[in-house]
PDB file with SEQRES, HELIX, SHEET and CRYST1 records, atoms N, CA, C and O in Angstrom:
SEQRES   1 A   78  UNK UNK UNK UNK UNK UNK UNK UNK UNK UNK UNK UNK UNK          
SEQRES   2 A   78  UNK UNK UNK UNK UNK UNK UNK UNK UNK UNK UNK UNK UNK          
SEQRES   3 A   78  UNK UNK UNK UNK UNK UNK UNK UNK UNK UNK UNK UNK UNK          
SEQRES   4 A   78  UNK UNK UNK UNK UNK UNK UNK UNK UNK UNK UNK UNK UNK          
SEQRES   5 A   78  UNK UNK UNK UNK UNK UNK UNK UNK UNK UNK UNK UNK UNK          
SEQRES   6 A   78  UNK UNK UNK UNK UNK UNK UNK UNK UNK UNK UNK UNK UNK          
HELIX    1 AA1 UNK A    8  UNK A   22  1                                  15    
HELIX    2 AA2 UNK A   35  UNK A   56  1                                  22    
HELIX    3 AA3 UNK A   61  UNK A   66  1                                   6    
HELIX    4 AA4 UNK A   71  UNK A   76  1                                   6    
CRYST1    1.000    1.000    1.000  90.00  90.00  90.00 P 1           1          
ATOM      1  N   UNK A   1      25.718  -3.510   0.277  1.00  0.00           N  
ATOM      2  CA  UNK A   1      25.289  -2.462   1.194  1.00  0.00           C  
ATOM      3  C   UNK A   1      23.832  -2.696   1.589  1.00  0.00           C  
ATOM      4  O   UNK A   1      22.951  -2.873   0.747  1.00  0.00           O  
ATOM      5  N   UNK A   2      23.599  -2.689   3.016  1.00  0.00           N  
ATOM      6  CA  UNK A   2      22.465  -2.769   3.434  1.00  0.00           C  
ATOM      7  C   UNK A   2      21.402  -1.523   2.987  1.00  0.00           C  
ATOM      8  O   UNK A   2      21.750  -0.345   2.909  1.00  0.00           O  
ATOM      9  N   UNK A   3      20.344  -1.913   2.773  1.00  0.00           N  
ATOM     10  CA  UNK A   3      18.857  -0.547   2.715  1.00  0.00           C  
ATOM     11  C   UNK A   3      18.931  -0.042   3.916  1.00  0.00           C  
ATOM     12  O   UNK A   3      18.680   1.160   3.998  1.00  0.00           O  
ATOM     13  N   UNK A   4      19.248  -0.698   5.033  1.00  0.00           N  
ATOM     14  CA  UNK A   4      18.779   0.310   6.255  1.00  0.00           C  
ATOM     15  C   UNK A   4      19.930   0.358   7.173  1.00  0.00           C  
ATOM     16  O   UNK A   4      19.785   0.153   8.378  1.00  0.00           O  
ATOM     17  N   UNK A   5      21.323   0.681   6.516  1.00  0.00           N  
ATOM     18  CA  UNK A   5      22.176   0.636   7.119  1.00  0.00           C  
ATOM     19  C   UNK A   5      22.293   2.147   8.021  1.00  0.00           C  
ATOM     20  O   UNK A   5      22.252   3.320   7.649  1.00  0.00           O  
ATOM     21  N   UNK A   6      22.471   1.456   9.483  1.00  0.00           N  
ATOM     22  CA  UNK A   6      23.009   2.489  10.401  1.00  0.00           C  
ATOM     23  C   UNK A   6      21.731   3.064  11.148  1.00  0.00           C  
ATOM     24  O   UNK A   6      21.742   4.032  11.909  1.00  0.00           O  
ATOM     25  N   UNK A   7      20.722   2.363  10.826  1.00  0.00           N  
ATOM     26  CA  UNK A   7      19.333   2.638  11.492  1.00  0.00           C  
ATOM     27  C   UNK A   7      18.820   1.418  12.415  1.00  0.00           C  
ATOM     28  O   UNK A   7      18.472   0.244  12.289  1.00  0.00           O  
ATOM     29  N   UNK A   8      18.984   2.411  13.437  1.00  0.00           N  
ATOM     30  CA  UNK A   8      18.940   0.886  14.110  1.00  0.00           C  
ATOM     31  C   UNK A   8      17.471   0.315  14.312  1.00  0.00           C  
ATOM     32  O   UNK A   8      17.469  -0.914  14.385  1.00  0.00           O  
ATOM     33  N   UNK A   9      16.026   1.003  14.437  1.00  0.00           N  
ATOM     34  CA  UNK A   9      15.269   0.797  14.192  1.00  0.00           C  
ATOM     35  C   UNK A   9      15.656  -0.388  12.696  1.00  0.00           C  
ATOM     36  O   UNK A   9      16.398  -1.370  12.711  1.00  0.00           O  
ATOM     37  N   UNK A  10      15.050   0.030  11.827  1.00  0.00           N  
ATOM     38  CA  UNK A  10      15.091  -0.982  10.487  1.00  0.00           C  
ATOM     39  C   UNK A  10      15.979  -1.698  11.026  1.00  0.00           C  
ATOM     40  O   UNK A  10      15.207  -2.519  11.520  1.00  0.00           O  
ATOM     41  N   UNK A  11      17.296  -2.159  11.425  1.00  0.00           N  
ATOM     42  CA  UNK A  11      18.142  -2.956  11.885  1.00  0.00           C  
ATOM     43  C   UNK A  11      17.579  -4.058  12.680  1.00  0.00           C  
ATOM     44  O   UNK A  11      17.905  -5.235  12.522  1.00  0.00           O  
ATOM     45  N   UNK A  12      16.598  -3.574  13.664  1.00  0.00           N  
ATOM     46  CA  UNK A  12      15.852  -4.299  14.803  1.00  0.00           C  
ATOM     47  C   UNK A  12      14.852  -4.644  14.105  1.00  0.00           C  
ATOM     48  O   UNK A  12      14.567  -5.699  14.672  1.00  0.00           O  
ATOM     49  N   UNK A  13      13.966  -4.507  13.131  1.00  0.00           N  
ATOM     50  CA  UNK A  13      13.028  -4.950  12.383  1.00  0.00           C  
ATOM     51  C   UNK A  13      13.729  -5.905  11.613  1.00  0.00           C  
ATOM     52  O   UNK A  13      13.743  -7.042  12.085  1.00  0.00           O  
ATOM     53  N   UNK A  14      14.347  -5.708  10.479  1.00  0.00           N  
ATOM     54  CA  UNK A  14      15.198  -7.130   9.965  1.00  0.00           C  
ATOM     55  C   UNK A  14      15.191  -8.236  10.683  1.00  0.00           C  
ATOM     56  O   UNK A  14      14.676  -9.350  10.582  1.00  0.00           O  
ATOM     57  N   UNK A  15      16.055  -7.542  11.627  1.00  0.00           N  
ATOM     58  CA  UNK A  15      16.396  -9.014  12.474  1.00  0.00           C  
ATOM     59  C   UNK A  15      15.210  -9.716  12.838  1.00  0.00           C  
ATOM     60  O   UNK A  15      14.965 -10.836  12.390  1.00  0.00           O  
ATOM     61  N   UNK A  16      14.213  -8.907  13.892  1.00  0.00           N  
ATOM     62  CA  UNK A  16      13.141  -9.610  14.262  1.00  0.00           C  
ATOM     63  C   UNK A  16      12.674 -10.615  13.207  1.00  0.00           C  
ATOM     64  O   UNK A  16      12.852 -11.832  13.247  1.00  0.00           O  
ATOM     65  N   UNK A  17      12.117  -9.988  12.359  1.00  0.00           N  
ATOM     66  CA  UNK A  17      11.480 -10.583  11.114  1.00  0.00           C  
ATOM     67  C   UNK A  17      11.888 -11.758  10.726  1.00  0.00           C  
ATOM     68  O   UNK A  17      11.219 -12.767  10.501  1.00  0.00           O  
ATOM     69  N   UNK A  18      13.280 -11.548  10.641  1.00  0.00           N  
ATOM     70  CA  UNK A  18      14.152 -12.948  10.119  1.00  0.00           C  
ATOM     71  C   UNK A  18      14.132 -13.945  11.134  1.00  0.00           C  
ATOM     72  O   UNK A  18      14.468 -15.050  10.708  1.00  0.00           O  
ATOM     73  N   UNK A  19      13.818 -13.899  12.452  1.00  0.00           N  
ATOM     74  CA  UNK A  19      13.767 -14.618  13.414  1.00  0.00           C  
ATOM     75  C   UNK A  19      12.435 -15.260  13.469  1.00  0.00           C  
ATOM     76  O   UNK A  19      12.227 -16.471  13.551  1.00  0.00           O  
ATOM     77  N   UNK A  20      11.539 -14.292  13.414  1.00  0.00           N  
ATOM     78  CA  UNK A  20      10.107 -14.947  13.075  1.00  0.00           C  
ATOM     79  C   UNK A  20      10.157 -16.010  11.983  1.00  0.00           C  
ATOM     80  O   UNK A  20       9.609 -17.081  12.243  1.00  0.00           O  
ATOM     81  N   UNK A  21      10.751 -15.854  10.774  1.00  0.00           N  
ATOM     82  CA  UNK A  21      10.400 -16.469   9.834  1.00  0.00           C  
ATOM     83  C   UNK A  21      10.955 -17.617   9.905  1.00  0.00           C  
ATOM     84  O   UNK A  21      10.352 -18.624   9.535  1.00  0.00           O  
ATOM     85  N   UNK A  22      12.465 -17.667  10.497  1.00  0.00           N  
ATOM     86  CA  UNK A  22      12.977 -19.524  10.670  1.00  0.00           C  
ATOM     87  C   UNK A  22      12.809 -20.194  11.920  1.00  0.00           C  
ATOM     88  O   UNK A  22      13.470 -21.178  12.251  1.00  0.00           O  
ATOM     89  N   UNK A  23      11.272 -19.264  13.118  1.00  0.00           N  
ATOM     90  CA  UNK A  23      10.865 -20.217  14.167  1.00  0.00           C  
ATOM     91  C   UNK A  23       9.850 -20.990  13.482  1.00  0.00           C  
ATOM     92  O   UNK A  23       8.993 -20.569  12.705  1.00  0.00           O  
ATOM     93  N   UNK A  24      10.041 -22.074  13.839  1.00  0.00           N  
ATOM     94  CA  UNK A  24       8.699 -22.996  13.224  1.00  0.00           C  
ATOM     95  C   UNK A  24       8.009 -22.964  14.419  1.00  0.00           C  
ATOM     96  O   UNK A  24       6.917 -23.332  13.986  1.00  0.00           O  
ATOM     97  N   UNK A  25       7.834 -22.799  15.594  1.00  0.00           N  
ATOM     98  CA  UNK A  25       7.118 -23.112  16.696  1.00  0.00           C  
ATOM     99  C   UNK A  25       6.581 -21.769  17.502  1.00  0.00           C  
ATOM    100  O   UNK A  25       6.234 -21.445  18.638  1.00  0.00           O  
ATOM    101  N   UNK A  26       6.772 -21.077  15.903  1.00  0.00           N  
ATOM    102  CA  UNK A  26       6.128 -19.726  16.512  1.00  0.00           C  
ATOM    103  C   UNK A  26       4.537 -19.394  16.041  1.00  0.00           C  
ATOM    104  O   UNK A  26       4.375 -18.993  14.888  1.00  0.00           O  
ATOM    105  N   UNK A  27       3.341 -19.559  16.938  1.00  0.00           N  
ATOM    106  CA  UNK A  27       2.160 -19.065  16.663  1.00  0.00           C  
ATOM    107  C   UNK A  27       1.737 -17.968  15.863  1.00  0.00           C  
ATOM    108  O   UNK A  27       2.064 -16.781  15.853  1.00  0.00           O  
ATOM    109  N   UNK A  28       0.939 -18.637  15.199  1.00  0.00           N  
ATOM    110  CA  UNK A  28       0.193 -17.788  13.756  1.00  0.00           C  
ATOM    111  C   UNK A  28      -0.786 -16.991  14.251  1.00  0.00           C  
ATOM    112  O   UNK A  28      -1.872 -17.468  14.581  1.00  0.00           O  
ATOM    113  N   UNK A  29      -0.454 -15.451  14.375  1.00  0.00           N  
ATOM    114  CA  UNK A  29      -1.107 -14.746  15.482  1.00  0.00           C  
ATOM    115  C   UNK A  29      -2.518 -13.932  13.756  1.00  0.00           C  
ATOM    116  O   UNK A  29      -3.614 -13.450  14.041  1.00  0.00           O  
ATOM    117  N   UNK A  30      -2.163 -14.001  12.721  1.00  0.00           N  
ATOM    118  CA  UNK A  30      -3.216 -13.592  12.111  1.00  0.00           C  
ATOM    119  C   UNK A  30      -3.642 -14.447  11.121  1.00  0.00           C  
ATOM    120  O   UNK A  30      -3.162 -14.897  10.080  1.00  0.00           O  
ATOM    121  N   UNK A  31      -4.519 -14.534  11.638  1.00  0.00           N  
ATOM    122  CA  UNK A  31      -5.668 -15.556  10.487  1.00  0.00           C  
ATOM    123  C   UNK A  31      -6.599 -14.920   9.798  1.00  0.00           C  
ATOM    124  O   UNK A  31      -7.406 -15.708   9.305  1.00  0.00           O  
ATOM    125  N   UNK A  32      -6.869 -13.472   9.499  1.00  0.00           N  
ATOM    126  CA  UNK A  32      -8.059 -13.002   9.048  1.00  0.00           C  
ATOM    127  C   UNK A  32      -8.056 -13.490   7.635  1.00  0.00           C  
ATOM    128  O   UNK A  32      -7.066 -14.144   7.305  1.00  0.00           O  
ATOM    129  N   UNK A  33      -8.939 -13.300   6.790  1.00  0.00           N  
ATOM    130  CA  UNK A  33      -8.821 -13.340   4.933  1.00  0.00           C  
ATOM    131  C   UNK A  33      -9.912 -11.928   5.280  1.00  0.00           C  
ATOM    132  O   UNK A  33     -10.829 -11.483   5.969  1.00  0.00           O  
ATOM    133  N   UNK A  34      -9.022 -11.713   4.266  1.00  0.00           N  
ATOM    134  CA  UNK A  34     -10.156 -10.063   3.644  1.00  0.00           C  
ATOM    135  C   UNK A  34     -11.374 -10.494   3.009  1.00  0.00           C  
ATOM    136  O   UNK A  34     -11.829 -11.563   2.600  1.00  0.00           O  
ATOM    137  N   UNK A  35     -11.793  -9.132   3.075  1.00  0.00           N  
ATOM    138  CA  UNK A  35     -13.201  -9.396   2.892  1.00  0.00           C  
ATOM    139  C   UNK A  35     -13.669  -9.794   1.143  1.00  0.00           C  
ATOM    140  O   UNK A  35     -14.481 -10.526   0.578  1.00  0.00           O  
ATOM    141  N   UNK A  36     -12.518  -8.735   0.732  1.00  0.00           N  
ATOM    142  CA  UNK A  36     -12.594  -8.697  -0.671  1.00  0.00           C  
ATOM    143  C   UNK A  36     -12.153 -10.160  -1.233  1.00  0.00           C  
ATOM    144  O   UNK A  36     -12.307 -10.299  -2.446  1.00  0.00           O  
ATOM    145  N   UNK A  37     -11.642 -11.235  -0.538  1.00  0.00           N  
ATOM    146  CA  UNK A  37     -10.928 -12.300  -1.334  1.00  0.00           C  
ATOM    147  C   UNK A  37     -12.411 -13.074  -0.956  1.00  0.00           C  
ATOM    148  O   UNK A  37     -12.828 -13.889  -1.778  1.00  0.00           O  
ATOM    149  N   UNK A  38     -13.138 -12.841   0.182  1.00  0.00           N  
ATOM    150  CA  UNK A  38     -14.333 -13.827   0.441  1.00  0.00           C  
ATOM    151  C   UNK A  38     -15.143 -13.465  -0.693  1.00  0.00           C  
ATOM    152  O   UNK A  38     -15.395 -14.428  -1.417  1.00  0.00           O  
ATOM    153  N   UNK A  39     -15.802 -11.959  -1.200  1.00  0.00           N  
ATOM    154  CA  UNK A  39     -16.601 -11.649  -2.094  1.00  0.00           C  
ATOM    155  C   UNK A  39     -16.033 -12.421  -3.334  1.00  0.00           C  
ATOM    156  O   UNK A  39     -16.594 -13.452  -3.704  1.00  0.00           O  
ATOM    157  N   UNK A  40     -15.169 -12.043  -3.840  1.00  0.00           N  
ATOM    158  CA  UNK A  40     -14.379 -12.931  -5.312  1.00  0.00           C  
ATOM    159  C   UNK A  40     -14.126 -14.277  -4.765  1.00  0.00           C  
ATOM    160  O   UNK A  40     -13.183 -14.379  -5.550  1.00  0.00           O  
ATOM    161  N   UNK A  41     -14.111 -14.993  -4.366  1.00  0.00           N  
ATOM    162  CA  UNK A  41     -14.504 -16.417  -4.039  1.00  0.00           C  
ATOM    163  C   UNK A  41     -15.773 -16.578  -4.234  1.00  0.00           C  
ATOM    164  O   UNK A  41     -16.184 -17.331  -5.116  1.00  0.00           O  
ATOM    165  N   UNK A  42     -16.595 -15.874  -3.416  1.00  0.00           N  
ATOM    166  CA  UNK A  42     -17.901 -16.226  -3.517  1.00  0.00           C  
ATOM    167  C   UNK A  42     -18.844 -16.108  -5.093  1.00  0.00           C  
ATOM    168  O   UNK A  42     -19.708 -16.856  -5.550  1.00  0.00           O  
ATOM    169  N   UNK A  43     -18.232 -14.819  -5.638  1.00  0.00           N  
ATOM    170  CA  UNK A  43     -18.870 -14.310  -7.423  1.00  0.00           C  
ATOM    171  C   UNK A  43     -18.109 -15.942  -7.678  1.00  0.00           C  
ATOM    172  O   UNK A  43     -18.873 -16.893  -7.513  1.00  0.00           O  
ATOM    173  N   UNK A  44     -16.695 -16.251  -8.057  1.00  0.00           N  
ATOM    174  CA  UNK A  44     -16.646 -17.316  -8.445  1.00  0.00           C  
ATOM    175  C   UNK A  44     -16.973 -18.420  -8.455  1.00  0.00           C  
ATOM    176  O   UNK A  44     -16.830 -19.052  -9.501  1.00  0.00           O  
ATOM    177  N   UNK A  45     -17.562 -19.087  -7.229  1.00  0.00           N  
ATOM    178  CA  UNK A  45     -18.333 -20.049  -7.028  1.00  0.00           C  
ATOM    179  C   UNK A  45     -19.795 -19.931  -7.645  1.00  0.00           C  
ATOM    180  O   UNK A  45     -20.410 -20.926  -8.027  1.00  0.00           O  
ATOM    181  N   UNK A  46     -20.266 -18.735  -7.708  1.00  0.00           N  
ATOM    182  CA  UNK A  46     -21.517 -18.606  -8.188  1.00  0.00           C  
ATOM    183  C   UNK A  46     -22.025 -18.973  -9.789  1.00  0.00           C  
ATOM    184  O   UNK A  46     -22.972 -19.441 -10.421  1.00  0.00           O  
ATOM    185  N   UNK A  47     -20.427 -18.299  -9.971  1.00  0.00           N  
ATOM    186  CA  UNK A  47     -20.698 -18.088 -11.636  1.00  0.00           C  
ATOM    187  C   UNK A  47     -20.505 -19.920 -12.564  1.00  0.00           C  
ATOM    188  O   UNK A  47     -20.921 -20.437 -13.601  1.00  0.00           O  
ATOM    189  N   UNK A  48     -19.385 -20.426 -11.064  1.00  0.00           N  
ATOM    190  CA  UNK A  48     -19.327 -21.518 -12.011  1.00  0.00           C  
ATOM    191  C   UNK A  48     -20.887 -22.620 -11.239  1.00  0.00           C  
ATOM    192  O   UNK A  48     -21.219 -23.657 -11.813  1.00  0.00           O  
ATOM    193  N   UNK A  49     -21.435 -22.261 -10.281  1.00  0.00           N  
ATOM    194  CA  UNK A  49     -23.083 -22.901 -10.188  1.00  0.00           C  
ATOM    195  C   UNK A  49     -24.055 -22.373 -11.439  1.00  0.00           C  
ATOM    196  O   UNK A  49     -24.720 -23.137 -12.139  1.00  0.00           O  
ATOM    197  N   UNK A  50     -24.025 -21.320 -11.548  1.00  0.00           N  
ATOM    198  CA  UNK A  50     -24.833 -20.488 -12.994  1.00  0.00           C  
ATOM    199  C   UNK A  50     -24.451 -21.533 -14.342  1.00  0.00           C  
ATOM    200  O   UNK A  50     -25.302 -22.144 -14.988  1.00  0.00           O  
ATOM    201  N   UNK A  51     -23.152 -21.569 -14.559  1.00  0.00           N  
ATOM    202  CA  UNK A  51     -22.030 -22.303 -16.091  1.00  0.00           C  
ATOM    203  C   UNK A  51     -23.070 -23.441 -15.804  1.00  0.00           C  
ATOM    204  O   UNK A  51     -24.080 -23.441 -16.508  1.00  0.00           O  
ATOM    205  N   UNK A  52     -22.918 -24.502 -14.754  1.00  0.00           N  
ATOM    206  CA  UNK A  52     -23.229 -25.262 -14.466  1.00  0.00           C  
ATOM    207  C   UNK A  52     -25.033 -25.921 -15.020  1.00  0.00           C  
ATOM    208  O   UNK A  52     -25.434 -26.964 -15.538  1.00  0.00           O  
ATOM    209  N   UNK A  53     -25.693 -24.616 -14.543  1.00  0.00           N  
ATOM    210  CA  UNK A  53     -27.259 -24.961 -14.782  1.00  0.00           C  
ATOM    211  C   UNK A  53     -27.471 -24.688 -16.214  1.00  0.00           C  
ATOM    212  O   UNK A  53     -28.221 -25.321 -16.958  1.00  0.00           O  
ATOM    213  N   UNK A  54     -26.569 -23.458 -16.589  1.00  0.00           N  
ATOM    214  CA  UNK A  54     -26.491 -23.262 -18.117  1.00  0.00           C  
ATOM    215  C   UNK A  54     -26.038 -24.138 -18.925  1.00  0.00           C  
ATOM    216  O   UNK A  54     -26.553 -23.864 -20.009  1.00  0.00           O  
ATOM    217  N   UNK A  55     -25.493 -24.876 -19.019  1.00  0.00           N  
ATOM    218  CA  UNK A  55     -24.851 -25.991 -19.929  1.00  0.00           C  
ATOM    219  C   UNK A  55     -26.048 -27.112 -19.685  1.00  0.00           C  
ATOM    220  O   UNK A  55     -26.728 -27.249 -20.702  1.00  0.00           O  
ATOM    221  N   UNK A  56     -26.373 -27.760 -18.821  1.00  0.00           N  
ATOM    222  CA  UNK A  56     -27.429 -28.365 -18.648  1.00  0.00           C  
ATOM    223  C   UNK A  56     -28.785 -27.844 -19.240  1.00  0.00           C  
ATOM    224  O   UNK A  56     -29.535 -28.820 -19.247  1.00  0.00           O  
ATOM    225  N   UNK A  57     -29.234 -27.092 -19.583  1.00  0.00           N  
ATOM    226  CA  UNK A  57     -30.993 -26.557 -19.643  1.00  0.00           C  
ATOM    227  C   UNK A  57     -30.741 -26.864 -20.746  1.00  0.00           C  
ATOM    228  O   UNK A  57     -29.550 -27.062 -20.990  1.00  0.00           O  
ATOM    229  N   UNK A  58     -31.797 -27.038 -21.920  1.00  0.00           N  
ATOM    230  CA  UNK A  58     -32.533 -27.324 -23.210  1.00  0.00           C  
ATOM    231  C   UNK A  58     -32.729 -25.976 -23.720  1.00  0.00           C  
ATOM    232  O   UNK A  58     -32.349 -25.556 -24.813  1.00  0.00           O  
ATOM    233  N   UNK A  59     -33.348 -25.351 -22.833  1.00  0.00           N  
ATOM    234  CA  UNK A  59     -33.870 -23.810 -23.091  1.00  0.00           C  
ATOM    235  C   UNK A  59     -32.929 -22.819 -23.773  1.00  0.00           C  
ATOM    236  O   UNK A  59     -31.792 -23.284 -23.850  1.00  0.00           O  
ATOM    237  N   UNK A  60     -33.048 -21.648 -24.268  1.00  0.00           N  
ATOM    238  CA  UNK A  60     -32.441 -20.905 -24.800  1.00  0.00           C  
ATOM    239  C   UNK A  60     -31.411 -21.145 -25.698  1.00  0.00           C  
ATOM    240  O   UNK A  60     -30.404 -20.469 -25.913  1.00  0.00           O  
ATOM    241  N   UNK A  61     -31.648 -21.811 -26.018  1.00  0.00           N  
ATOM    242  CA  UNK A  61     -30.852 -22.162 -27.600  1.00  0.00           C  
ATOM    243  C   UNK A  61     -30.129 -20.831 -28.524  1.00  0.00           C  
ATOM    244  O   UNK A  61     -28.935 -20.885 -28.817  1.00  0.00           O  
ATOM    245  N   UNK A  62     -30.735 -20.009 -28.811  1.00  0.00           N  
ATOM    246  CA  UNK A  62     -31.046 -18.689 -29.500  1.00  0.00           C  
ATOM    247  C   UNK A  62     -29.726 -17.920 -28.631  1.00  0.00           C  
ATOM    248  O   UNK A  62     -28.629 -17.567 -29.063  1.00  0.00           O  
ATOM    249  N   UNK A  63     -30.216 -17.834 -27.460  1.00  0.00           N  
ATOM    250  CA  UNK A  63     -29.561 -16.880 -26.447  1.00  0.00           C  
ATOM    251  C   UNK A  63     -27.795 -17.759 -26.235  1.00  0.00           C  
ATOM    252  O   UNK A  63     -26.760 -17.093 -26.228  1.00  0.00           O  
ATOM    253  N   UNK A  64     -27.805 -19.171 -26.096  1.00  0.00           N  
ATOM    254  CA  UNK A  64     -26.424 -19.722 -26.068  1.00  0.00           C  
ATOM    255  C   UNK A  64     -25.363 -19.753 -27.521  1.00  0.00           C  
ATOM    256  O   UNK A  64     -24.178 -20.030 -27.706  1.00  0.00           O  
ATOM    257  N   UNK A  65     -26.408 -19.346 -28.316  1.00  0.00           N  
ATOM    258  CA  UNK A  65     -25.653 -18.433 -29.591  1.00  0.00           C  
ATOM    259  C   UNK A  65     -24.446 -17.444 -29.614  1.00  0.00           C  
ATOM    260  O   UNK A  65     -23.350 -17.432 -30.175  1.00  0.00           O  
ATOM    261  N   UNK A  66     -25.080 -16.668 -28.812  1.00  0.00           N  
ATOM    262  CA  UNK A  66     -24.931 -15.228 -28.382  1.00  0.00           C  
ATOM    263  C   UNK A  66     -23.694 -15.313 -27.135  1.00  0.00           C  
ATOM    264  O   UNK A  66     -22.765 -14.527 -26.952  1.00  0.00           O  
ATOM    265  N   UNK A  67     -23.965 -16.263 -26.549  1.00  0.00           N  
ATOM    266  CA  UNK A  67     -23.372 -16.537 -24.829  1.00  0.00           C  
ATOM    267  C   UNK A  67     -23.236 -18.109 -24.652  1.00  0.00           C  
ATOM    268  O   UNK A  67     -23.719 -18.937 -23.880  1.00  0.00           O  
ATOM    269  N   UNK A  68     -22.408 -18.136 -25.659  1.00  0.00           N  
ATOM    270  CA  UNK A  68     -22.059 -19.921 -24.834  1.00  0.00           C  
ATOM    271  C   UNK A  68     -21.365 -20.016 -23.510  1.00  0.00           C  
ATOM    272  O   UNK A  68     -21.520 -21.002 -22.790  1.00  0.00           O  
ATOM    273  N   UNK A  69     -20.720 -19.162 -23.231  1.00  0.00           N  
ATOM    274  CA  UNK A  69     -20.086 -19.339 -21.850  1.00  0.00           C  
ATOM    275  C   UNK A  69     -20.716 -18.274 -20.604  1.00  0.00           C  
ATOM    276  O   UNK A  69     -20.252 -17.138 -20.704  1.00  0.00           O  
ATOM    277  N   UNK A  70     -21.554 -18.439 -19.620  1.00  0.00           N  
ATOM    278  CA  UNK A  70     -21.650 -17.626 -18.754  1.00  0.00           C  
ATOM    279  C   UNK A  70     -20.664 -16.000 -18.240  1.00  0.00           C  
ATOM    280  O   UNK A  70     -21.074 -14.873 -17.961  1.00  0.00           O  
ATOM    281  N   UNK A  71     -19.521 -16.477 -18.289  1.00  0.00           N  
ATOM    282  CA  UNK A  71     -18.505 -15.335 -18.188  1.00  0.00           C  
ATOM    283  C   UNK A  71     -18.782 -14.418 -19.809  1.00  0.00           C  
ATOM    284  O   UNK A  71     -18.278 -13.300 -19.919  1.00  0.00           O  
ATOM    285  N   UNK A  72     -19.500 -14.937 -20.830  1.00  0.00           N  
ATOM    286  CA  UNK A  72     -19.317 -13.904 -21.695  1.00  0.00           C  
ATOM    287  C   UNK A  72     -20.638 -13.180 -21.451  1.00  0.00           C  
ATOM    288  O   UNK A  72     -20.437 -11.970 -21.347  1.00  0.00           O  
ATOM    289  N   UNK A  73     -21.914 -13.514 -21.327  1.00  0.00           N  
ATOM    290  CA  UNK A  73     -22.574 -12.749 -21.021  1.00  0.00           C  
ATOM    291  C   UNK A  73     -22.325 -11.681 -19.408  1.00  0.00           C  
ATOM    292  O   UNK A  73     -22.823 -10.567 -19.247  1.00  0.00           O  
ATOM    293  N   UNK A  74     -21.613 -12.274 -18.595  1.00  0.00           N  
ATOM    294  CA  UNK A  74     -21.608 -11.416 -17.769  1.00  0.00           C  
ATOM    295  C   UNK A  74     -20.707 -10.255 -17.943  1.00  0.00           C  
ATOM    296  O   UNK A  74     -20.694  -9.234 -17.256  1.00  0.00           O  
ATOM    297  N   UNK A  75     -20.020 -10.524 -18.867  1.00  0.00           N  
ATOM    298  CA  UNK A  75     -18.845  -9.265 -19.086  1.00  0.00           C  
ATOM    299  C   UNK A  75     -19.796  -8.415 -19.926  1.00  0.00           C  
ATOM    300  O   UNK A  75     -19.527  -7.216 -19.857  1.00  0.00           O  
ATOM    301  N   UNK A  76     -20.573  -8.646 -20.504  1.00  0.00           N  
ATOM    302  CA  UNK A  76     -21.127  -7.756 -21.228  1.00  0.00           C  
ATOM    303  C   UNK A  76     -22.319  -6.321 -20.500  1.00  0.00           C  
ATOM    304  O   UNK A  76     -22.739  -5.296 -21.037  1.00  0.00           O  
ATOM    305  N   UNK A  77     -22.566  -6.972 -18.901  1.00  0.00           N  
ATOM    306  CA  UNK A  77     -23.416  -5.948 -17.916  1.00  0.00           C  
ATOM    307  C   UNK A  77     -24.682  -5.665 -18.776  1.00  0.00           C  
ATOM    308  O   UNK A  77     -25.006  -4.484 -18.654  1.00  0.00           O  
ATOM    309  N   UNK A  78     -25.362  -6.243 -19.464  1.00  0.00           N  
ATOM    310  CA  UNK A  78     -26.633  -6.447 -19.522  1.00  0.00           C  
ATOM    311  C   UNK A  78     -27.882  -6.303 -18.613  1.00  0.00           C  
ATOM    312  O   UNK A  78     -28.994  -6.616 -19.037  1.00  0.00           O  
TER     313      UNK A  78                                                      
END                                                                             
C-alpha cells in the first residue's frame, strides 16, 4: 500500500521526483552548502593547523602533560 495513496498531489510529487532522479542530463539547480557545514569545516581545519604547531614546539612540556592532544584541551573551554 502506497503512503499517499489516492492523493493526487503526493502522487504527482512521487512521480516527479522519481523522474528527476533517473534523468542524468538533468541540471543541478542547487549548489548552496550551509553555512553551518562551512563554520565546522573551517573549526576543523583550524584545530588540526593548532595539533599541528602543537606537536612541533619544544615549549610547554608541563602543559602537554595535561593536553597531549589539542581536542582535549579544547573540550575542556578554558
Amino acid at each position: 500500500m502506497k503512503a499517499h495513496n489516492n492523493n493526487s498531489g503526493n502522487e504527482l510529487a512521487d512521480q516527479l521526483a522519481k523522474e528527476a532522479a533517473c534523468d542524468s542530463e538533468l541540471k543541478i539547480t542547487y549548489n548552496k552548502y550551509p553555512k553551518s557545514a562551512v563554520i565546522n569545516e573551517l573549526k576543523e581545519l583550524e584545530l588540526q593547523k593548532w595539533e599541528g604547531e602543537w606537536d612541533s614546539l619544544n615549549k610547554g612540556a608541563l602543559t602537554k602533560t595535561f593536553f597531549p592532544k589539542v581536542k582535549d584541551r579544547v573540550a575542556k573551554r578554558l
